[in-house]
TORGUNU-641042 format. One record per atom (N, C-alpha, C): x, y, z; residue number from 1. Coordinates in pm, 1 decimal, always signed. Layout:
# TORGUNU-641042
<xx->X	yy->Y	zz->Z	mimar->NUM> .
...
# end
This chain:
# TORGUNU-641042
<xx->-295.7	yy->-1843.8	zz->+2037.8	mimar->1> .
<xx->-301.1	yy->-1782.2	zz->+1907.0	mimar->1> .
<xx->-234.9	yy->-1644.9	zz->+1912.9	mimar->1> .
<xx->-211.6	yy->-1608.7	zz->+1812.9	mimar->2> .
<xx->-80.6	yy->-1521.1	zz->+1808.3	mimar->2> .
<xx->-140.5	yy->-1396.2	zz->+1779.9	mimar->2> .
<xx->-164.5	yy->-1232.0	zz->+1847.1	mimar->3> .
<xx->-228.7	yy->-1159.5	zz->+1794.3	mimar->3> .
<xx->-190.9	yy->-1083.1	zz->+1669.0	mimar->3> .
<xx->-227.0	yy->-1109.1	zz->+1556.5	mimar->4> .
<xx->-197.9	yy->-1088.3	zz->+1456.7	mimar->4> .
<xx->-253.9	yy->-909.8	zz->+1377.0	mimar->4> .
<xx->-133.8	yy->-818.0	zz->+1357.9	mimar->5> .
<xx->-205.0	yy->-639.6	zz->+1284.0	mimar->5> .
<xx->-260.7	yy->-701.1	zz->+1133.4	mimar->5> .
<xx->-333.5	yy->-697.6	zz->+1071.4	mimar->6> .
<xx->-376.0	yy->-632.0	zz->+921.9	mimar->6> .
<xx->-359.5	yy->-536.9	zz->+871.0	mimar->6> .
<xx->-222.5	yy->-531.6	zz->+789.6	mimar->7> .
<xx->-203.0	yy->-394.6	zz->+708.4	mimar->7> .
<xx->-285.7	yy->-357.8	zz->+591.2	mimar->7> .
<xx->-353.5	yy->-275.3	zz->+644.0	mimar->8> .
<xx->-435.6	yy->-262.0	zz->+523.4	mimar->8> .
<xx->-385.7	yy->-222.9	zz->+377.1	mimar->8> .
<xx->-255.6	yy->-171.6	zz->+343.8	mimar->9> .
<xx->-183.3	yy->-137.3	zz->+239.9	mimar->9> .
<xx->-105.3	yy->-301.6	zz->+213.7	mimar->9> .
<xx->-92.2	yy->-315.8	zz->+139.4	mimar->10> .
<xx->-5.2	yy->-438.6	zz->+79.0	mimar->10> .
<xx->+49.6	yy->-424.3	zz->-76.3	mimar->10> .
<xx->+182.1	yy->-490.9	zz->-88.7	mimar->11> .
<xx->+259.7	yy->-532.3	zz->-232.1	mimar->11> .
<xx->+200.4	yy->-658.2	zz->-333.5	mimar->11> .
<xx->+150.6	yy->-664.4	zz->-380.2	mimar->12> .
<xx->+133.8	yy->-784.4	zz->-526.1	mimar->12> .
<xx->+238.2	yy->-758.6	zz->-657.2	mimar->12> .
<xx->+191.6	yy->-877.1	zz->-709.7	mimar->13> .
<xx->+304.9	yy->-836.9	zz->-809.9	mimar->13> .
<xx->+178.4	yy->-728.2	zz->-914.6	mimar->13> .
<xx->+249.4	yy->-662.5	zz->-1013.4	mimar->14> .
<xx->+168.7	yy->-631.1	zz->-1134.5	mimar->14> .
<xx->+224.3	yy->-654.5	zz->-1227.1	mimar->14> .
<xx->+184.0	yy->-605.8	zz->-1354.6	mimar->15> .
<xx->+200.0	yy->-652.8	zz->-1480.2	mimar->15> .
<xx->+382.7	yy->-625.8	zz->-1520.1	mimar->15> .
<xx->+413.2	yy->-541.5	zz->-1446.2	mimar->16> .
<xx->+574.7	yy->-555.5	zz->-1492.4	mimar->16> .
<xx->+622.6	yy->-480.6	zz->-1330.7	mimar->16> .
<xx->+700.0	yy->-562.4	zz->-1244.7	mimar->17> .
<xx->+712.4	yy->-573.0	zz->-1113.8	mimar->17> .
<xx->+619.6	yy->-524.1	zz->-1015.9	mimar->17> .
<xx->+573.5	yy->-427.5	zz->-931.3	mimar->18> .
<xx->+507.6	yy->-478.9	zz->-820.1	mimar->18> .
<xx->+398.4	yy->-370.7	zz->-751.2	mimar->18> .
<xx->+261.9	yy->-320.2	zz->-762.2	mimar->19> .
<xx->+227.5	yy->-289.4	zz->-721.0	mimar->19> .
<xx->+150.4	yy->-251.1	zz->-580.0	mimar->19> .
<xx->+107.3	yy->-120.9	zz->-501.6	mimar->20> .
<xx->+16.8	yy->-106.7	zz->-374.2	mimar->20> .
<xx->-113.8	yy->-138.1	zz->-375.6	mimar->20> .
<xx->-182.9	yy->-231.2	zz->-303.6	mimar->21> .
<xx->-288.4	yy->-264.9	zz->-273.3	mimar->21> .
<xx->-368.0	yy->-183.5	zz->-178.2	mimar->21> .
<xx->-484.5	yy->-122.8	zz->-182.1	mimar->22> .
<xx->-552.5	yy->-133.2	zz->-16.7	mimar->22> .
<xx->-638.1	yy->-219.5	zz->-39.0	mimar->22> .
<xx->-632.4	yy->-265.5	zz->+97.3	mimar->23> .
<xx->-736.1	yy->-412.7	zz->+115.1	mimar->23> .
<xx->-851.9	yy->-346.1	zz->+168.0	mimar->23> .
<xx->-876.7	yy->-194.2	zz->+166.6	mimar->24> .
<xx->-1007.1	yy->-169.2	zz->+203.7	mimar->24> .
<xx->-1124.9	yy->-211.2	zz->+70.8	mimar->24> .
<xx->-1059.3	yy->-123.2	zz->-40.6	mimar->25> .
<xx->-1149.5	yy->-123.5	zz->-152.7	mimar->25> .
<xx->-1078.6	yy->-229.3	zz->-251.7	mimar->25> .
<xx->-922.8	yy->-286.2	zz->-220.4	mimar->26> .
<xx->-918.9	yy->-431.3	zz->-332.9	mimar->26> .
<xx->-857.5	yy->-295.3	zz->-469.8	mimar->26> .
<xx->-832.0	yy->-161.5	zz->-465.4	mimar->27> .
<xx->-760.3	yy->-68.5	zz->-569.0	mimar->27> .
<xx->-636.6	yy->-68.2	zz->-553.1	mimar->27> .
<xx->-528.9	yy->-68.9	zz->-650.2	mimar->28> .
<xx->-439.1	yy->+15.0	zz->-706.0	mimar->28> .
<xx->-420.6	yy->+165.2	zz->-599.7	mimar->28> .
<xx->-321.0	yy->+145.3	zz->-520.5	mimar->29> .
<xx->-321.6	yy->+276.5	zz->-448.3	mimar->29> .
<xx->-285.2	yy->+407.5	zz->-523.3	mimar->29> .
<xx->-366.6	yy->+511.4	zz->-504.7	mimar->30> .
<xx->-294.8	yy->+638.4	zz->-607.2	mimar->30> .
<xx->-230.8	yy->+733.8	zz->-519.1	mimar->30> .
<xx->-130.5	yy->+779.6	zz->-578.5	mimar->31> .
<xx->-58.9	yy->+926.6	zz->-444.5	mimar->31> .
<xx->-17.1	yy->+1030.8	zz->-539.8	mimar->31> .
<xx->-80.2	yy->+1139.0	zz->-518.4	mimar->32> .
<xx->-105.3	yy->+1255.2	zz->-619.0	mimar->32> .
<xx->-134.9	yy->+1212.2	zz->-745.8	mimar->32> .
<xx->-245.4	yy->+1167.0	zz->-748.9	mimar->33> .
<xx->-294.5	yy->+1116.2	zz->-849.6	mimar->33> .
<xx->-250.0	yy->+991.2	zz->-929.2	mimar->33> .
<xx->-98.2	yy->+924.3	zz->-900.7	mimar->34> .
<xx->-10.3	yy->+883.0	zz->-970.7	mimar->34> .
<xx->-86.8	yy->+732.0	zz->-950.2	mimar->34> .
<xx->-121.5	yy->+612.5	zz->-1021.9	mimar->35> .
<xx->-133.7	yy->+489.4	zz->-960.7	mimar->35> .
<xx->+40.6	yy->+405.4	zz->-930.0	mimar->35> .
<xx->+28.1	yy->+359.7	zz->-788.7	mimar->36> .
<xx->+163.5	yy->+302.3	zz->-741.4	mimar->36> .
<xx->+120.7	yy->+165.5	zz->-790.9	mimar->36> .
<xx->+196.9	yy->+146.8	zz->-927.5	mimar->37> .
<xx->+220.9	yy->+33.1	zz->-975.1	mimar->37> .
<xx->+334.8	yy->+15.8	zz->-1077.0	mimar->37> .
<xx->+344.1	yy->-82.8	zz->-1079.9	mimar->38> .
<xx->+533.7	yy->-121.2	zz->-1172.6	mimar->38> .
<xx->+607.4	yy->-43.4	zz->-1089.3	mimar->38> .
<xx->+615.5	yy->-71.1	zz->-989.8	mimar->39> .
<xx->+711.7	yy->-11.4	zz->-908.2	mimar->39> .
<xx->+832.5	yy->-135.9	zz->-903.9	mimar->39> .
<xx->+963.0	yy->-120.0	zz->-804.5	mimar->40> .
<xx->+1034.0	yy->-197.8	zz->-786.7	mimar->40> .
<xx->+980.8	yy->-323.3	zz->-627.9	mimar->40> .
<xx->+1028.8	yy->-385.4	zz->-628.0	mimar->41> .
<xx->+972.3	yy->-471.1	zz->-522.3	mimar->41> .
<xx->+995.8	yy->-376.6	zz->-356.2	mimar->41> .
<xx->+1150.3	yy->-324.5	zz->-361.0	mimar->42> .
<xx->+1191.2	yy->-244.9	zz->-271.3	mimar->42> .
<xx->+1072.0	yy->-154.1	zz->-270.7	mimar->42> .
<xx->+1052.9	yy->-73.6	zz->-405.9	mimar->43> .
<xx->+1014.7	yy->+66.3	zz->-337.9	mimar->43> .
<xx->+877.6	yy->+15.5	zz->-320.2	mimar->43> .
<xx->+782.4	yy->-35.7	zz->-388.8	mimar->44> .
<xx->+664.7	yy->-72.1	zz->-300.7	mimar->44> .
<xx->+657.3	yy->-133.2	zz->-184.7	mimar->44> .
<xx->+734.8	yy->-191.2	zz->-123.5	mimar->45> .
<xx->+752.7	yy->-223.6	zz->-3.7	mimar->45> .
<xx->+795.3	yy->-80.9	zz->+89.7	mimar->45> .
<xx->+845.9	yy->-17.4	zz->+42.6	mimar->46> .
<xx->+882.5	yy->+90.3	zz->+117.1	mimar->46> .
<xx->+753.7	yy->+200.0	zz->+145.0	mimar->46> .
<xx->+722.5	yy->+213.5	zz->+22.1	mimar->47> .
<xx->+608.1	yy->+267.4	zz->+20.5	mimar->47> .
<xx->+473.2	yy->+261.7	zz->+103.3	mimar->47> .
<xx->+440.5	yy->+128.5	zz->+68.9	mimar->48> .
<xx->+342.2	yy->+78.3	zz->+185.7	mimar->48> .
<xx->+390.5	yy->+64.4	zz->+323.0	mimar->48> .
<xx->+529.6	yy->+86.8	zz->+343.6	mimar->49> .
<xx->+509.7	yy->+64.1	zz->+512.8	mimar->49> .
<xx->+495.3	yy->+230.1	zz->+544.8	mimar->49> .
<xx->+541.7	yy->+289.4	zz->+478.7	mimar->50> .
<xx->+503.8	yy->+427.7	zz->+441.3	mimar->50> .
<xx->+360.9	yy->+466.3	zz->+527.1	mimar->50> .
<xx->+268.3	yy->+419.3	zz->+439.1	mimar->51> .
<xx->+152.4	yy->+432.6	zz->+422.5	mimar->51> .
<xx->+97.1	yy->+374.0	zz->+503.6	mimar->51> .
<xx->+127.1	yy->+233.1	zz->+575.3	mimar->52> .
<xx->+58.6	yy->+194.4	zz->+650.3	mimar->52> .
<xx->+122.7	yy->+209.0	zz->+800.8	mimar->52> .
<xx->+215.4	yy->+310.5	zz->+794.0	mimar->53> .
<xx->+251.5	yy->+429.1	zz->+913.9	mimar->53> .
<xx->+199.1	yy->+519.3	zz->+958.1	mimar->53> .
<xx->+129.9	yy->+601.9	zz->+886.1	mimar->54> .
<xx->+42.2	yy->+697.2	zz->+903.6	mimar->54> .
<xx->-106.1	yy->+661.8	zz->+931.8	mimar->54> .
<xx->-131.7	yy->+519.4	zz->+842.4	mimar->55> .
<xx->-274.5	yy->+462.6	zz->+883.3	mimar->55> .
<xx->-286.1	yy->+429.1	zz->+1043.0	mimar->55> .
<xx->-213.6	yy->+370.6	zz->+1058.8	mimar->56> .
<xx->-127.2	yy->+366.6	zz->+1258.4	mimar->56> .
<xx->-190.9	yy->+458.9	zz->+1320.7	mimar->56> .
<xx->-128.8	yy->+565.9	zz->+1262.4	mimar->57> .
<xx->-128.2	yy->+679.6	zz->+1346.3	mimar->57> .
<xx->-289.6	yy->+764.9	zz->+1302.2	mimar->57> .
<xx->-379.3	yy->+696.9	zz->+1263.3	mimar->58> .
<xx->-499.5	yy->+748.6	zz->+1309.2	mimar->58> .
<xx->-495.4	yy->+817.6	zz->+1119.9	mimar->58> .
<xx->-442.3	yy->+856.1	zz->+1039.4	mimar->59> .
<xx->-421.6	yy->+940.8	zz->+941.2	mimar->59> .
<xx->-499.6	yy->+845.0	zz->+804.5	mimar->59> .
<xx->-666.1	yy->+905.6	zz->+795.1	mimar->60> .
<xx->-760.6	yy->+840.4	zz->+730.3	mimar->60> .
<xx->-717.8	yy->+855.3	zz->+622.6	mimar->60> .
<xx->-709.6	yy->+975.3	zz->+520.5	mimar->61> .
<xx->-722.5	yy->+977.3	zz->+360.8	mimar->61> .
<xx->-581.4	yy->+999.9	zz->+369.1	mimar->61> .
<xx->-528.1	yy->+915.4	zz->+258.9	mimar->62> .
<xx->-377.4	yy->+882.0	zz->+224.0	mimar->62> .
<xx->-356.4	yy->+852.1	zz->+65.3	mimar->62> .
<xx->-453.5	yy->+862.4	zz->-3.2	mimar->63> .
<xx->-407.9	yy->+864.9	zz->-153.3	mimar->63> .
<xx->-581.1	yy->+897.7	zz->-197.0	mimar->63> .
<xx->-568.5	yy->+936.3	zz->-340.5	mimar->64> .
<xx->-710.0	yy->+995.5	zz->-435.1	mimar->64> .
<xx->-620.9	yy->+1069.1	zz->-473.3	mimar->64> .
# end
């Protein structure tokens, strides 16, 4: 079996292209307050690897 990471940040679609997930609390990720949603498919993808770069690296609070 293959050892498999869990990013805890993830892309879904939303109501008009593609929002950040955290799979801690199942929210809409916010970054300076902003909610990351209707984004482009790119930039939420970019975003979350973003984000789940710093989670890596030990770096707890990352959006509120």
């Amino acid at each position: 079996m293959e050892n498999q990471v869990l990013e805890r940040y993830v892309v879904r679609p939303a109501e008009q292209g593609h929002r950040i997930v955290d799979v801690w609390t199942g929210q809409t990720v916010k970054i300076a307050a902003v909610p990351q949603d209707d984004l482009s498919e790119a930039e939420a993808q970019r975003t979350a690897k973003m984000l789940n770069d710093r989670a890596a690296k030990g770096e707890r609070k990352i959006h509120e």
